[in-house]
Wavefront OBJ file of the C-alpha trace (Angstrom):
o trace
v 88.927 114.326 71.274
v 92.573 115.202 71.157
v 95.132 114.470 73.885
v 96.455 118.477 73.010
v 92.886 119.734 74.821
v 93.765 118.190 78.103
v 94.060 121.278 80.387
v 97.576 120.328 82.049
v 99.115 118.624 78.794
v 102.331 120.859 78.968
v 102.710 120.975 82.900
v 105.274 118.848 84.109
v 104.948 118.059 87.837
v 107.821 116.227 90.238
v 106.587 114.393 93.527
v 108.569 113.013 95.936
v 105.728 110.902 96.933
v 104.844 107.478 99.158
v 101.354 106.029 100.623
v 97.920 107.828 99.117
v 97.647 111.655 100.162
v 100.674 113.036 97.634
v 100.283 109.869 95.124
v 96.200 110.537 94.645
v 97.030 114.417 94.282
v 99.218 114.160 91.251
v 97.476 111.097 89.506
v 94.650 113.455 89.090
v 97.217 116.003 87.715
v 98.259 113.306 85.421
v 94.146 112.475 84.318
v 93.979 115.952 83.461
v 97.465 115.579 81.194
v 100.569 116.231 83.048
v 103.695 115.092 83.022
v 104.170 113.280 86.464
v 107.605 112.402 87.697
v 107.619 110.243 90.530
v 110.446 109.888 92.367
v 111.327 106.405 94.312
v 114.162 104.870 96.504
v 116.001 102.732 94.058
v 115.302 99.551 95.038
v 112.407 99.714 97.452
v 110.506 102.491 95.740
v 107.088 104.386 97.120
v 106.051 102.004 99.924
v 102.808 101.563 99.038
v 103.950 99.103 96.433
v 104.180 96.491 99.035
v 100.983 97.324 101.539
v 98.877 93.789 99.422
v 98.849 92.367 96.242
v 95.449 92.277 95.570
v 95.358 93.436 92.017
v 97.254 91.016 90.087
v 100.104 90.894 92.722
v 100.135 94.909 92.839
v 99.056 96.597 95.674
v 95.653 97.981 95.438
v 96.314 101.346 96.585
v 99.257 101.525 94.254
v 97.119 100.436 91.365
v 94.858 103.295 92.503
v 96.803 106.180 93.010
v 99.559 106.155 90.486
v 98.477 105.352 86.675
v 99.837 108.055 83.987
v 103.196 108.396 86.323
v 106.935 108.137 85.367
v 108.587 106.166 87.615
v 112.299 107.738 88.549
v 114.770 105.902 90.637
v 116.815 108.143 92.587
v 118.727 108.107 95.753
v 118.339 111.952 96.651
v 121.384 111.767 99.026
v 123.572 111.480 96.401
v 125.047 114.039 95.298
v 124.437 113.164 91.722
v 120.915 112.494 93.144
v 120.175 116.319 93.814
v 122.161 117.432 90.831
v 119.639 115.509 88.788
v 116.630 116.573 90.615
v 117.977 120.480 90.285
v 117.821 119.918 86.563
v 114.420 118.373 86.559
v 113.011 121.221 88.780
v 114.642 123.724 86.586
v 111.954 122.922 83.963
v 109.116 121.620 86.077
v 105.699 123.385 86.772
v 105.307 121.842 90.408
v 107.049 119.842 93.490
v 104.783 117.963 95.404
v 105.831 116.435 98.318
v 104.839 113.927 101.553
v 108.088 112.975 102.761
v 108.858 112.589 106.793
v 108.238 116.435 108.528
v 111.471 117.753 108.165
v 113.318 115.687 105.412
v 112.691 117.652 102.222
v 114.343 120.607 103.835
v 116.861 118.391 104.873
v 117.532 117.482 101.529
v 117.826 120.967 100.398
v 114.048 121.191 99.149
v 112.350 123.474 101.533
v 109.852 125.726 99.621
v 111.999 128.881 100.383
v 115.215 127.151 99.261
v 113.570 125.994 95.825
v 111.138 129.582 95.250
v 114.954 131.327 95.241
v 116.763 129.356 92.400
v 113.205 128.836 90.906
v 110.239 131.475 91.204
v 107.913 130.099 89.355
v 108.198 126.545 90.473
v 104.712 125.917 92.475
v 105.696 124.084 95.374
v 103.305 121.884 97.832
v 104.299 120.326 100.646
v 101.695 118.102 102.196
v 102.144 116.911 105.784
v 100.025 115.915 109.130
v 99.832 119.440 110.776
v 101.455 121.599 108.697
v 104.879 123.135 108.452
v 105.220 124.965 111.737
v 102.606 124.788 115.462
v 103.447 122.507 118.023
v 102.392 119.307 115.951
v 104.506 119.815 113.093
v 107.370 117.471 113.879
v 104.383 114.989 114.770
v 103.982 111.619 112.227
v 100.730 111.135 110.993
v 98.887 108.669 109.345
v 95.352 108.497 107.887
v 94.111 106.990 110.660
v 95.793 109.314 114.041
v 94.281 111.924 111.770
v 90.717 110.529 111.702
v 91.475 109.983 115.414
v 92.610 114.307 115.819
v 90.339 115.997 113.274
v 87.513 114.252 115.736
v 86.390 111.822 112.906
v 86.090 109.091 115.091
v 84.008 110.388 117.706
v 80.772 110.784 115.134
v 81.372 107.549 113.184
v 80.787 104.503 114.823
v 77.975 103.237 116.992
v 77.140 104.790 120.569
v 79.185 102.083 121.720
v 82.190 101.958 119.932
v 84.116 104.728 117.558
v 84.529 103.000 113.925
v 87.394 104.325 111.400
v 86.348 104.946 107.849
v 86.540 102.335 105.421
v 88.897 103.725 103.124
v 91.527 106.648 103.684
v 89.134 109.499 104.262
v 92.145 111.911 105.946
v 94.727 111.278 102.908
v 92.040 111.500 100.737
v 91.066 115.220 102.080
v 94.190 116.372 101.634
v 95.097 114.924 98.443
v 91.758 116.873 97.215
v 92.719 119.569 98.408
v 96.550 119.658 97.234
v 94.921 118.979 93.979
v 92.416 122.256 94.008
v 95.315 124.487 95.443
v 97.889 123.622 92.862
v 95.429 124.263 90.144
v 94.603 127.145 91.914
v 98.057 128.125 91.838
v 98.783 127.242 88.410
v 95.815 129.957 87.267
v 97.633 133.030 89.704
v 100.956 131.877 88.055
v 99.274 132.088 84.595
v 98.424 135.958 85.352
v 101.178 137.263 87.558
v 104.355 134.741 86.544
v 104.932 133.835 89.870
v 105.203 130.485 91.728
v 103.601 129.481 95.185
v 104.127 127.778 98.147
v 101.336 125.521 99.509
v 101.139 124.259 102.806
v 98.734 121.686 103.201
v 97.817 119.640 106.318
v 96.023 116.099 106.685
v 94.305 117.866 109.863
v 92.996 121.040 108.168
v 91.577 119.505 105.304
v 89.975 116.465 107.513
v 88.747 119.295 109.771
v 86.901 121.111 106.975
v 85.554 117.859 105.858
v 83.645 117.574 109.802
v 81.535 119.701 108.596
v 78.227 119.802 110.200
v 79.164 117.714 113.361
v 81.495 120.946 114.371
v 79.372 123.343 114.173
v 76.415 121.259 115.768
v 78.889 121.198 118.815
v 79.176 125.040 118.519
v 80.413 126.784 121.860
v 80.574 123.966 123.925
v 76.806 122.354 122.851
v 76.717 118.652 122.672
v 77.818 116.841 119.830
v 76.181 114.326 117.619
v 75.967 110.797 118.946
v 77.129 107.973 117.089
v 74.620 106.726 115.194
v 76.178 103.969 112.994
v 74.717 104.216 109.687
v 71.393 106.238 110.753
v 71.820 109.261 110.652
v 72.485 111.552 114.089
v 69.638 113.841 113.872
v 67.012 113.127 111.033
v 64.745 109.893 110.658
v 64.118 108.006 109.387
v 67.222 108.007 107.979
v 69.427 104.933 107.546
v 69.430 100.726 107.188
v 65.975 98.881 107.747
v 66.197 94.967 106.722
v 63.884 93.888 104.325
v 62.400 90.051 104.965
v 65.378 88.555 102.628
v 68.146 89.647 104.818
v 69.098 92.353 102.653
v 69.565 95.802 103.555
v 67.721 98.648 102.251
v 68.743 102.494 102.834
v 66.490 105.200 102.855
v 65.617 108.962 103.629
v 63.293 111.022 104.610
v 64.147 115.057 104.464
v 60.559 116.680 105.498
v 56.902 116.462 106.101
v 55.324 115.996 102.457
v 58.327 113.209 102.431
v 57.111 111.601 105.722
v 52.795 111.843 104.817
v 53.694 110.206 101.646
v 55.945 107.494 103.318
v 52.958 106.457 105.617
v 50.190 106.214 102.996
v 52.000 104.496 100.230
v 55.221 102.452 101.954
v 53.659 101.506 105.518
v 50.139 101.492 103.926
v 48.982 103.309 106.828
v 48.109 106.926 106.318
v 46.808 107.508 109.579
v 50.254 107.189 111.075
v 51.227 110.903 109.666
v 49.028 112.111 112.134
v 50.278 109.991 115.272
v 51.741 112.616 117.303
v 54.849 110.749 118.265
v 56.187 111.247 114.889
v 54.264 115.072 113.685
v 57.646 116.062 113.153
v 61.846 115.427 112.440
v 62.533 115.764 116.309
v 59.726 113.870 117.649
v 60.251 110.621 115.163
v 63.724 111.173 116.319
v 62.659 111.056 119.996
v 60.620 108.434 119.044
v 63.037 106.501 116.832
v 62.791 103.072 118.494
v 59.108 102.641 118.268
v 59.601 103.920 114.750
v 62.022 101.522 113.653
v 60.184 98.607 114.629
v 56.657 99.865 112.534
v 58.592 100.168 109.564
v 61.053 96.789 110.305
v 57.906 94.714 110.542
v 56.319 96.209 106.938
v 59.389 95.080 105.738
v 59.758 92.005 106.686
v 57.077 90.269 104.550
v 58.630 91.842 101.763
v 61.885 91.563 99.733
v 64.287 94.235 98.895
v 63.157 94.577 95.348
v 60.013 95.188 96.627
v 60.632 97.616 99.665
v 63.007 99.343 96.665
v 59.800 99.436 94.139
v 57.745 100.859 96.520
v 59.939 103.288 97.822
v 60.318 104.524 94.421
v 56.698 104.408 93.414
v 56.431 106.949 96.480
v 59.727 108.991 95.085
v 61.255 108.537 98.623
v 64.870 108.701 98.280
v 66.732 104.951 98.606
v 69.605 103.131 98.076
v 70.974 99.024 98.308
v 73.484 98.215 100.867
v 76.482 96.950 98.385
v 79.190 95.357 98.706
v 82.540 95.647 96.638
v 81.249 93.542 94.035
v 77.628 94.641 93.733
v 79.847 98.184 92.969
v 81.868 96.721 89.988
v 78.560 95.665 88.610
v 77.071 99.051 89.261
v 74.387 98.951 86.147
v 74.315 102.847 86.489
v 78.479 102.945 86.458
v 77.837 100.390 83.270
v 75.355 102.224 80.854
v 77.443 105.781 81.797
v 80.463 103.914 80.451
v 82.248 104.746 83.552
v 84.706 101.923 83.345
v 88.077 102.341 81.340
v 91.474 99.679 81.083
v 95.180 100.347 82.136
v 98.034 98.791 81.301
v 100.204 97.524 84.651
v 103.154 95.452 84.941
v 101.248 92.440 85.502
v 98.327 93.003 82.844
v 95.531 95.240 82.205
v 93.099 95.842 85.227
v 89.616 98.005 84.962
v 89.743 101.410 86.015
v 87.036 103.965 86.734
v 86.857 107.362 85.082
v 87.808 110.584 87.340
v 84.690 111.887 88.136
v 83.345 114.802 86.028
v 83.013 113.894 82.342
v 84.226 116.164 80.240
v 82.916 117.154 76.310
v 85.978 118.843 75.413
v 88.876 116.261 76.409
v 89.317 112.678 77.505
v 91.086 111.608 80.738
v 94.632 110.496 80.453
v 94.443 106.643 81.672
v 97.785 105.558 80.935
v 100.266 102.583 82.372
v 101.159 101.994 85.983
v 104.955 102.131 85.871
v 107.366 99.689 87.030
v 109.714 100.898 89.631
v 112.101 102.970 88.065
v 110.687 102.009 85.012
v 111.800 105.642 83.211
v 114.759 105.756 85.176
v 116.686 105.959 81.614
v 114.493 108.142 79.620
v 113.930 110.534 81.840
v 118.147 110.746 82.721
v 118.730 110.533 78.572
v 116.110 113.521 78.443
v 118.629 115.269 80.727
v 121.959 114.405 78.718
v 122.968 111.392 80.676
v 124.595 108.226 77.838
v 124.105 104.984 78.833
v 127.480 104.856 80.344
v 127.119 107.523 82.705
v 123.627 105.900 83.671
v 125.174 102.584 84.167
v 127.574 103.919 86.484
v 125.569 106.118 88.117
v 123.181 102.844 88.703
v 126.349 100.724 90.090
v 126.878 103.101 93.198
v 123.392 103.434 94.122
v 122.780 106.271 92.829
v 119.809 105.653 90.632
l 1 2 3 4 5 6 7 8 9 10 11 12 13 14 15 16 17 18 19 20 21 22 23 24 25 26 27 28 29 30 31 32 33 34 35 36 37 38 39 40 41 42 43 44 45 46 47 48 49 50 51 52 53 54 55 56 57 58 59 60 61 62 63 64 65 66 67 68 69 70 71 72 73 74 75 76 77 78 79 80 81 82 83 84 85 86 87 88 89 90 91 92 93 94 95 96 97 98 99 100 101 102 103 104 105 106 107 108 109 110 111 112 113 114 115 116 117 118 119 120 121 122 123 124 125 126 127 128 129 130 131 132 133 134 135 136 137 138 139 140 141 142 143 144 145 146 147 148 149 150 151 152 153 154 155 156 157 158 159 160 161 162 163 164 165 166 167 168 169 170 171 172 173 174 175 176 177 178 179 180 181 182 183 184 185 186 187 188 189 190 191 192 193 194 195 196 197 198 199 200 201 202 203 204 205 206 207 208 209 210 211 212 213 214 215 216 217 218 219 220 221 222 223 224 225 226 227 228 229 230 231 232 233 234 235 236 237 238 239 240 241 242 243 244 245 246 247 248 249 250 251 252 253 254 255 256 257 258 259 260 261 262 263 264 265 266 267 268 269 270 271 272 273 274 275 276 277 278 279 280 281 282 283 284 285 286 287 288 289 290 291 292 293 294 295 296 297 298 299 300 301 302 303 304 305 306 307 308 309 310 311 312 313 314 315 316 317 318 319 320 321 322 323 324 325 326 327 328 329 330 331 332 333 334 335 336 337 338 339 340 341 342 343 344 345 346 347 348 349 350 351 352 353 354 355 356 357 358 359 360 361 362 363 364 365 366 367 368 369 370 371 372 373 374 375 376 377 378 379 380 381 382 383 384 385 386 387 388 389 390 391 392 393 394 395 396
């Protein structure tokens, strides 16, 4: 398939970009073909770079968010700084931005500022709580926003609230800087004109709560923290098998829960106990529940609680670990796994989600810091003088 059917080859898009939420946005804009400038601090760059070194000595997250990127050094309080950033903006398709609340505009990049010497320039400025409200001048991090989008009040057990594993609020809003800007880049394709998006960790976290919210509609009570069961149907969740593994599975309705007792508890007279005749009475009943099905299981192994879960098309899953995941047999016959080039060697990398018949996904390097620092200034008319001095003051 050829690289020219990849639906943003021809967009160029400039981030002034650090940590995941900004970073994850336009690395997807990048799979899908862009041109992705990433702007760094010469010298210390996005700090993400530094957060482990995991990968090879790179930072995981960095690995993660930021293949198919130019890497730009540029101080942007130099004056030569903004000069060169005018000129890149003059021809880009889209800012994105994650910097500090307040310090774009302080650096003469405020969306109203840029939409006046460019129109059609989509910009999107990603933040905590968005660009006015009595937050806005608030720092945020993935975490405070699990903490203020209410996150952390369903997750957990009923003893103790429990972050997400990975970086569910900067992942939220990435997403969803991602959807608006191609949003954006369709209106621009039929009217000509730029946008301004204004996208906050909280709101898009706060969509994400889904269910939970409106359980708690008008003041009702919400769901309690169930750890990995769910808060309301069961069973639904983790029952140990007799080999100390962990097997997950789910129930969704009655046919579900008569076939469950006949052919994985081998006791088809339990459909009928009255305790469990339907969703909210095995709920109420969830303890004596749990320990019929825990003591099936435990003269069996996972395999087998797995075969026989199958063989009664209840839905299932194994509890796995990191490594069980890059060994996924299902990622392995879909061919989900691809190789990118880093500085420090080539590391595995999984597909975006979604494949496509008509184009492959752009999977190229992870840059260096500042890595395209001359390129991209030698695009713009800079000789290698001019970049060498520009380089000796700091300036790039």
């Amino acid at each position: 398939m050829s690289q020219a059917n990849r639906p943003l080859e021809g967009i160029t898009v400039v981030s002034l970009e650090h940590a995941i939420a900004a970073p994850f946005c336009t690395r997807q804009l990048a799979d899908l073909g862009a041109r992705v400038i990433k702007i760094e601090r010469p010298g210390v760059g996005d700090f993400a770079r530094g957060y482990d070194t995991r990968v090879h000595g790179l930072s995981s997250h960095f690995v993660w968010t930021n293949r198919s990127k130019e890497s730009l050094s540029l101080n942007l309080k130099d004056e030569e700084g903004k000069r060169i950033i005018d000129q890149l903006l003059q021809e880009a398709d889209v800012l994105v931005q994650n910097l500090a609340p307040g310090a774009a505009a302080g650096l003469g990049l405020s969306a109203a500022v840029l939409q006046e010497k460019h129109p059609r320039l989509i910009v999107c400025d990603i933040s905590g709580y968005g660009e006015d409200g009595p937050y806005r001048d608030k720092k945020a991090y993935d975490l405070l926003i699990q903490s203020e989008a209410g996150f952390l009040s369903v997750t957990g057990t009923r003893d103790e609230v429990v972050k997400a594993g990975c970086s569910i609020a900067d992942i939220a809003a990435g997403m969803y800087a991602y959807s608006n800007i191609l949003a954006a880049l369709i209106k621009r394709g039929r009217d000509g004109r730029g946008s301004h998006i204004d996208l906050s960790m909280l709101e898009a976290l706060t969509e994400w709560m889904s269910f939970p919210l409106y359980y708690a509609y008008q003041g009702a009570g919400a769901p309690q923290r169930s750890g990995a069961e769910h808060a309301t149907i069961y069973p639904y969740g983790p029952f140990a098998a007799g080999d100390g593994k962990t097997v997950m599975l789910g129930l969704q309705n009655e046919r579900e829960w008569k076939v469950f007792c006949e052919v994985v508890l081998e006791d088809a007279a339990l459909a009928g106990d009255a305790r469990f005749s339907s969703n909210s009475r095995r709920h109420e009943h969830r303890d004596v529940l749990r320990q019929l099905i825990l003591d099936m299981f435990a003269g069996m192994t996972a395999e087998q609680v797995v075969a026989r879960l199958d063989r009664a098309q209840i839905a299932n899953a194994r509890v796995n670990g990191m490594d069980d995941l890059w060994q996924h047999p299902q990622l392995a016959a879909r061919q989900r796994w691809a190789e990118v080039d880093t500085p420090a060697g080539k590391v595995a990398a999984l597909l975006p989600p979604g494949a496509n018949d008509s184009y492959d996904y752009r999977m190229d390097p992870i840059p260096a810091l500042g890595e395209h620092t001359d390129a991209i200034l030698g695009g713009l008319g800079y000789d290698a003088a001019a970049i060498a001095t520009l380089r000796a003051r700091g300036a790039v």
